[in-house]
C-alpha positions as CSV (number, residue, x, y, z in Angstrom):
1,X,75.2,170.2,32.8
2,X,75.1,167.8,29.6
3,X,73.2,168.5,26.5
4,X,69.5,168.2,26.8
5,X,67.0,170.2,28.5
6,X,66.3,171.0,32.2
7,X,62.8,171.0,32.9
8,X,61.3,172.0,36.5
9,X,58.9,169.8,38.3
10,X,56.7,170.6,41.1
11,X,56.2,168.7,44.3
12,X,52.5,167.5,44.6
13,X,51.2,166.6,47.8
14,X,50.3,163.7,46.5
15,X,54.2,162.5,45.6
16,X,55.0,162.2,49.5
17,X,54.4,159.0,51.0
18,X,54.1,157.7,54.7
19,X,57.9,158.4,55.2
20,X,57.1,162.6,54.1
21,X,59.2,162.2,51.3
22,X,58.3,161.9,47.6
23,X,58.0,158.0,46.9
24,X,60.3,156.3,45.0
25,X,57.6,154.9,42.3
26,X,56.7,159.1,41.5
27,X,60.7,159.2,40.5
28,X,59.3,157.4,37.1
29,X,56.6,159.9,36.7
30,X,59.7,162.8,37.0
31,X,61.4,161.1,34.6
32,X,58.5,160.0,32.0
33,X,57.7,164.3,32.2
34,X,61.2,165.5,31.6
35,X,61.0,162.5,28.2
36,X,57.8,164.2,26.8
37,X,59.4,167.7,27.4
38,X,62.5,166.8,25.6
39,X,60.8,164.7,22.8
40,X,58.4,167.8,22.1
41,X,60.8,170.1,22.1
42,X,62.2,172.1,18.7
43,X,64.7,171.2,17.2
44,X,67.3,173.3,15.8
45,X,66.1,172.9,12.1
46,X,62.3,172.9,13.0
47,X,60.4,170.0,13.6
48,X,60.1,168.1,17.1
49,X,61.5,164.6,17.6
50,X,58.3,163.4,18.0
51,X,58.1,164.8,14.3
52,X,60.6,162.2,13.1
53,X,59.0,159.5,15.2
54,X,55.9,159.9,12.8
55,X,52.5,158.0,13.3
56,X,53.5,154.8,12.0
57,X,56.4,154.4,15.0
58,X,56.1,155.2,18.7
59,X,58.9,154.4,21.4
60,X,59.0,152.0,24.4
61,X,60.7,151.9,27.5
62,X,62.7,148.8,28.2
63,X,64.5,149.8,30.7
64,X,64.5,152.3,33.9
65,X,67.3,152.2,36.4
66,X,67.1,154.7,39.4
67,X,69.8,155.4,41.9
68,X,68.2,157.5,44.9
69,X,70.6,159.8,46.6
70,X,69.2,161.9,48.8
71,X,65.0,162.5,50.0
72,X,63.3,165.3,48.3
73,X,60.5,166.4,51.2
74,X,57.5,168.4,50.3
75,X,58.2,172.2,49.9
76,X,56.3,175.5,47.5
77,X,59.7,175.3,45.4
78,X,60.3,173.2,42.0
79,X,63.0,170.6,41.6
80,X,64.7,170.6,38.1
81,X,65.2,167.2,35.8
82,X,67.9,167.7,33.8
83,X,67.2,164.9,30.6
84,X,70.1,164.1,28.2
85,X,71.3,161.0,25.1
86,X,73.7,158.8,26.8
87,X,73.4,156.2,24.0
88,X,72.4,155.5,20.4
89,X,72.3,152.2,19.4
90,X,70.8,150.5,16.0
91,X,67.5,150.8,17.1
92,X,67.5,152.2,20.7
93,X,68.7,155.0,22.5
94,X,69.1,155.8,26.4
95,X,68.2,158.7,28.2
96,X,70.4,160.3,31.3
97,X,68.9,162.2,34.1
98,X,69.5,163.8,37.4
99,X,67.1,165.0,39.7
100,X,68.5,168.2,41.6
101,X,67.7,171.1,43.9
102,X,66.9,173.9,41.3
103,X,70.7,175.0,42.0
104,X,71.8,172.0,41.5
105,X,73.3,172.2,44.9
106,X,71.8,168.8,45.7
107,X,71.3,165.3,43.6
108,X,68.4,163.7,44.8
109,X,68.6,160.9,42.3
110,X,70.3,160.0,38.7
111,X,68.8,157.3,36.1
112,X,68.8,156.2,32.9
113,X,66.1,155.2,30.8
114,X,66.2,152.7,27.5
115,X,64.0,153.8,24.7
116,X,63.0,151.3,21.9
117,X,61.9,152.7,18.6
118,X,58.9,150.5,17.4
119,X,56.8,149.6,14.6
120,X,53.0,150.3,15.5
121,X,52.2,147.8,12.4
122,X,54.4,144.8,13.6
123,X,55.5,145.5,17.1
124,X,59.1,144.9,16.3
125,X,62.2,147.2,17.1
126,X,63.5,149.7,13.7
127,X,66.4,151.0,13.4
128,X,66.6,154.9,14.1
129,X,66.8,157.1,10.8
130,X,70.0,159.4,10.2
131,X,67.5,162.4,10.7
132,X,66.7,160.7,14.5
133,X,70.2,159.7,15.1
134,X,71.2,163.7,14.3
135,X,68.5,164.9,16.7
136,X,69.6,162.5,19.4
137,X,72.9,163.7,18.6
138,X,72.1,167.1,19.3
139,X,71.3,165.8,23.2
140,X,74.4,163.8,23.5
141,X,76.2,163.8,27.0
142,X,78.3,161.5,29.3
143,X,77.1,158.3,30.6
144,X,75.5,158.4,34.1
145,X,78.2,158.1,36.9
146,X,76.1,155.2,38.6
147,X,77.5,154.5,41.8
148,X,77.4,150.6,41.0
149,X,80.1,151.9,38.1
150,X,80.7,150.3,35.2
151,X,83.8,147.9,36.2
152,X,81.4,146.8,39.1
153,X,78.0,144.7,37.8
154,X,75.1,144.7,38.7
155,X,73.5,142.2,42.0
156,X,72.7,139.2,40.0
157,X,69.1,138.0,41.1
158,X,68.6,134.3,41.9
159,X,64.8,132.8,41.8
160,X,64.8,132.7,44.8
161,X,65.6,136.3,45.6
162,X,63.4,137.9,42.7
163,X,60.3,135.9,44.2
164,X,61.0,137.9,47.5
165,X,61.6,141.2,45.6
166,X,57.6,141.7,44.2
């Protein structure tokens, strides 16, 4: 497993949809948990990330991509969410993720989220601190082995076919 944290989840009722599996939009909800657990969490010197962030900043998603690899159906047992850094940049970061059987015997899904740090006074991107850029450091791992791979881009969406996609 990559740097980061592992956090279980349990399987509300609620999650499943008319299929009986959890629905795809609840994924996000995984994801956004496992975020606050890791950003919470101490930090080897003291202090959470969160800490660093302070009161005048706060982060933003910008991005979320989701590759769904297998159905999780309700069950009494936990999944796990393993969260890790995939990227620093000047002032974002990404985070990596799988979604697994508690043995990690099965991935039910992997995904990456981008993270803006932002200024509550202006609204505008700032660049991460040294002291943020060590603790996102500390949770460094490999990229996410999307299927659609790296040499291979992304479906480009036409007008036409994003109008169709709401």
């Amino acid at each position: 497993m990559a740097p980061g944290i592992r956090i279980t989840q349990q399987i509300r009722f609620g999650d499943i949809d008319s299929y009986n599996h959890v629905n795809n939009v609840v994924y996000l909800q995984y994801l956004e948990d496992a975020r606050v657990q890791l950003t919470y969490a101490e930090l080897p010197g003291g202090g959470t990330f969160q800490d660093l962030v302070g009161e005048d900043l706060f982060t933003l998603v910008g991005r979320n991509e989701i590759e769904y690899l297998a159905p999780i159906s309700f069950r009494p047992t936990p999944i796990a969410v393993n969260i890790w850094v995939t990227h620093i940049g000047g002032s974002s970061f990404d985070f990596g993720y799988t979604v697994t059987e508690s043995d990690d015997s099965i991935t039910f899904a992997q995904a990456e989220t981008s993270m803006v740090l932002v200024s509550r006074t202006t609204g505008r991107p700032v660049r991460l601190t040294e002291a943020q850029r060590a603790a996102l450091n500390a949770w460094r791992g490999d990229p996410v082995p999307f299927k659609r791979g790296a040499n291979r881009p992304a479906t480009k969406t036409t007008p036409a076919t994003a109008e169709g996609s709401h």
